[in-house]
C-alpha positions in Angstrom: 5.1 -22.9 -14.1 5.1 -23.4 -10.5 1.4 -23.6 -8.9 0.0 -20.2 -8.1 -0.7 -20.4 -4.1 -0.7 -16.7 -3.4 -1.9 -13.4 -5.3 -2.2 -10.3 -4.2 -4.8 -7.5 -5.5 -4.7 -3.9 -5.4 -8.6 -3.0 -5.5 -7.8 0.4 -7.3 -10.2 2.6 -9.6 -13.3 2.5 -7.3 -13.1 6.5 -7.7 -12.7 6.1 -11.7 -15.4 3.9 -11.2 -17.6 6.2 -9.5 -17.0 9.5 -11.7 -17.8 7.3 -14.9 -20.9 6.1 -14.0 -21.6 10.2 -12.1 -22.3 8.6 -8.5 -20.5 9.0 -5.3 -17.2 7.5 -4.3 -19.0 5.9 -1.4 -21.1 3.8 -3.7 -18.3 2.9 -5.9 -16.8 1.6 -2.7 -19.7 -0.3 -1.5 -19.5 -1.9 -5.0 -16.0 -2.9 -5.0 -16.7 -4.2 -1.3 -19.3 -6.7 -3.1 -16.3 -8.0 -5.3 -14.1 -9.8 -2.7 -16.4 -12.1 -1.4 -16.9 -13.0 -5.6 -12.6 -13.1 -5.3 -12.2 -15.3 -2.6 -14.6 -17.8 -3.9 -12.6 -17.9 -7.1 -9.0 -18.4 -5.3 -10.4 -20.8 -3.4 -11.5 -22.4 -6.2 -8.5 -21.8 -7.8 -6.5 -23.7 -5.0 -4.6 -20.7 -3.5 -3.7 -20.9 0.0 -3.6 -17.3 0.7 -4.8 -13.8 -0.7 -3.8 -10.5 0.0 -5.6 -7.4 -0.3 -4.8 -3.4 -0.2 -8.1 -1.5 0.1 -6.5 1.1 2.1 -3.1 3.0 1.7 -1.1 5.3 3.7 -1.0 8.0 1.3 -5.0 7.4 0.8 -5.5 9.2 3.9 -4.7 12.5 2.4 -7.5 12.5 0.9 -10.7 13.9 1.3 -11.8 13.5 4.9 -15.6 12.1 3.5 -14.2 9.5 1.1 -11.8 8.2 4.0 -14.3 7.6 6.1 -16.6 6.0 3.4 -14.0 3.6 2.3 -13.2 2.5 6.2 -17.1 2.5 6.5 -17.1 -0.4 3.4 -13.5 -2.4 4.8 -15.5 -2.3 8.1 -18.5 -3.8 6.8 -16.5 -6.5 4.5 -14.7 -7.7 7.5 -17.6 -8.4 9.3 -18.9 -10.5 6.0 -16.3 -12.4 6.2 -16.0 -13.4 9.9 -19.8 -14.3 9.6 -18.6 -16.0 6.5 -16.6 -18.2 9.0 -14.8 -19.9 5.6 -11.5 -18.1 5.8 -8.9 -16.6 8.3 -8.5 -13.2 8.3 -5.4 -11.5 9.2 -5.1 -7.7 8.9 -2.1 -6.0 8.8 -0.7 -1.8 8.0 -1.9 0.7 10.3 -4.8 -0.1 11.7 -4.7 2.1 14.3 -5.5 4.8 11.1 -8.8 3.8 11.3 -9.5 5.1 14.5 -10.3 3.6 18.0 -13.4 2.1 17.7 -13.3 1.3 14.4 -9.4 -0.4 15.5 -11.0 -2.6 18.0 -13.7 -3.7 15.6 -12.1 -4.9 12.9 -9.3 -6.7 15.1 -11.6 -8.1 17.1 -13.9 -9.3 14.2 -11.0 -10.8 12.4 -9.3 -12.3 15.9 -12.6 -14.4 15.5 -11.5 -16.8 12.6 -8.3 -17.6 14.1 -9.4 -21.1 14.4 -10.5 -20.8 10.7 -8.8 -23.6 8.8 -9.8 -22.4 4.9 -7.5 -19.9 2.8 -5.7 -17.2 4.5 -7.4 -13.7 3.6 -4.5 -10.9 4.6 -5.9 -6.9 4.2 -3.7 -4.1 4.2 -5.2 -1.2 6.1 -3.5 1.8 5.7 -0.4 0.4 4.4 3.1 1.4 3.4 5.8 -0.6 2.2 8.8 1.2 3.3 7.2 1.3 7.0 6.5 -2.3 7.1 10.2 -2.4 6.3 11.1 -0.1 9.0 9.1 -1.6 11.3 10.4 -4.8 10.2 14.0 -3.7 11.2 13.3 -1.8 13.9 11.0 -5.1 15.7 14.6 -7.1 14.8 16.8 -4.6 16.6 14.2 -4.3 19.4 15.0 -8.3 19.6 18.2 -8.3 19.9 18.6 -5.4 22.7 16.1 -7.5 24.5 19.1 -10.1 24.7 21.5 -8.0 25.3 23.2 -8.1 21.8 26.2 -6.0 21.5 25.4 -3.4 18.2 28.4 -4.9 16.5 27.2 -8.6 16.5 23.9 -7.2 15.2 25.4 -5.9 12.1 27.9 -8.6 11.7 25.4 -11.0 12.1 22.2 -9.3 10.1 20.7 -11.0 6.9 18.0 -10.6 4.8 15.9 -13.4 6.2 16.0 -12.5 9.9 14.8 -8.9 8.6 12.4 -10.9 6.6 11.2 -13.0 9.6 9.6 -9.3 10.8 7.8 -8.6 8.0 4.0 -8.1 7.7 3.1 -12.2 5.9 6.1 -13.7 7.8 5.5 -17.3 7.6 3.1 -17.1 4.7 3.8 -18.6 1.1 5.6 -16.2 -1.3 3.7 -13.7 -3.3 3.5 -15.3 -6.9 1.0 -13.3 -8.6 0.1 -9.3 -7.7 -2.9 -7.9 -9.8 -3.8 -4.1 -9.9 -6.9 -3.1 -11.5 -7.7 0.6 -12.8 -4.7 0.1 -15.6 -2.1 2.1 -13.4 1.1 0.0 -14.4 3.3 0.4 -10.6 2.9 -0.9 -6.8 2.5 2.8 -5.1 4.7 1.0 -2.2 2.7 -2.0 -1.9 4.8 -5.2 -0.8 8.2 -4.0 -1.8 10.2 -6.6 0.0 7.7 -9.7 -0.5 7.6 -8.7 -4.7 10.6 -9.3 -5.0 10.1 -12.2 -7.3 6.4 -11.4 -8.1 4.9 -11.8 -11.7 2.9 -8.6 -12.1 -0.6 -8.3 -13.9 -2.0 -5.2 -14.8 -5.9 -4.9 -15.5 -7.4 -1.6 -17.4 -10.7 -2.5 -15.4 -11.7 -0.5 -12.4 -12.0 -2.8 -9.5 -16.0 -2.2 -9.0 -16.0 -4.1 -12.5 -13.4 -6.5 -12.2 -15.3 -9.8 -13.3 -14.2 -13.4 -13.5 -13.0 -13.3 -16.5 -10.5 -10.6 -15.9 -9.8 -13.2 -12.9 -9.2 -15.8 -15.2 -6.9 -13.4 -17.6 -4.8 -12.8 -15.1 -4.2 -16.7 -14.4 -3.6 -17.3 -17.6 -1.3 -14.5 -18.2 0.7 -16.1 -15.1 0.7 -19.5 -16.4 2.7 -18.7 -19.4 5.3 -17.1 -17.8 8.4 -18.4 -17.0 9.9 -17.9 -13.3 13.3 -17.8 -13.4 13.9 -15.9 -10.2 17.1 -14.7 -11.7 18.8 -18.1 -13.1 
């Protein structure tokens, strides 16, 4: 098995979380914020490279008004931790703008701040879809090419997967090896859709505000007994 350099997590159950234990969705939240410092330090340990997170989806901002904001409230707060952390580089990517203004420009700014942050790449998806990063992916690459002047028929004679690729959100990062969702829901809800391509998947029937390290260490395992064939 090839060394495991990337995983991705979706943080999910935090609202399981909070009606088992009969508290509020905002302290399940602030709970499952505690966790990703705990995560990081465990990747890192783990000799990873880079870790991606989805906190936040697209569709989540359907819901109630009062858990939205509570949830941004926490990814706020967690982004701040880990600038002041000043041990990885941050790089957030989605929607951002979904979180509003002020909130926008605070979290962008916080995370432009370890730029210069040599350790393990820590990417958060705020407000993400997967079939819009596409979109937008495609839509960047045509945006390109009218810049030059491309006439549309060289475009689609000349169009491939990696150029479209090359526009993703995590262009240039290491391929995702190992995605994780907590909770027990077995499917990605639109999360990475492009980039799984080749992804071993891990599911975990603990909610994320409990996810410990031996779950962590379950899921490695899992993934070091597989065998990537990547379609050979």
């Amino acid at each position: 098995m090839a060394a495991l350099r990337h995983v991705a997590v979706i943080v999910d159950g935090n609202r399981r979380w909070a009606r088992a234990h009969h508290t509020d969705p905002a302290s399940a939240y602030r709970r499952g914020g505690d966790r990703v410092h705990e995560l990081l330090t465990w990747c890192e340990a783990a000799g990873m490279s880079a870790v991606t997170l989805w906190p936040l989806s697209a569709d989540n901002l359907r819901r109630d008004p009062g858990d939205v904001r509570a949830l941004v409230q926490v990814i706020t707060e967690v982004v701040g931790e880990l600038v002041d952390a000043k041990r990885w580089h941050l790089n957030l990517f989605g929607n951002t703008a979904f979180l509003g203004k002020g909130v926008h420009r605070k979290v962008c700014h916080a995370a432009r701040h370890t730029g210069v942050v040599s350790g393990m790449t820590v990417n958060i998806a705020v407000a993400y879809d997967g079939r819009e990063d596409i979109t937008s992916a495609v839509r960047s690459l045509l945006t390109e090419h009218a810049g030059r002047g491309t006439a549309v028929a060289d475009i689609v004679d000349g169009l491939t997967s990696d150029q479209i690729a090359g526009h993703l959100s995590l262009t240039g990062q290491p391929p995702v090896d190992l995605i994780i969702r907590t909770s027990g829901e077995q499917r990605l809800s639109g999360f990475l859709p492009w980039q799984s391509a080749y992804s071993e998947f891990y599911f975990c029937d603990v909610n994320w505000p409990d996810f410990t390290r031996a779950d962590f260490d379950a899921a490695l395992l899992s993934y070091t007994r597989r065998s990537r064939r990547y379609g050979q």
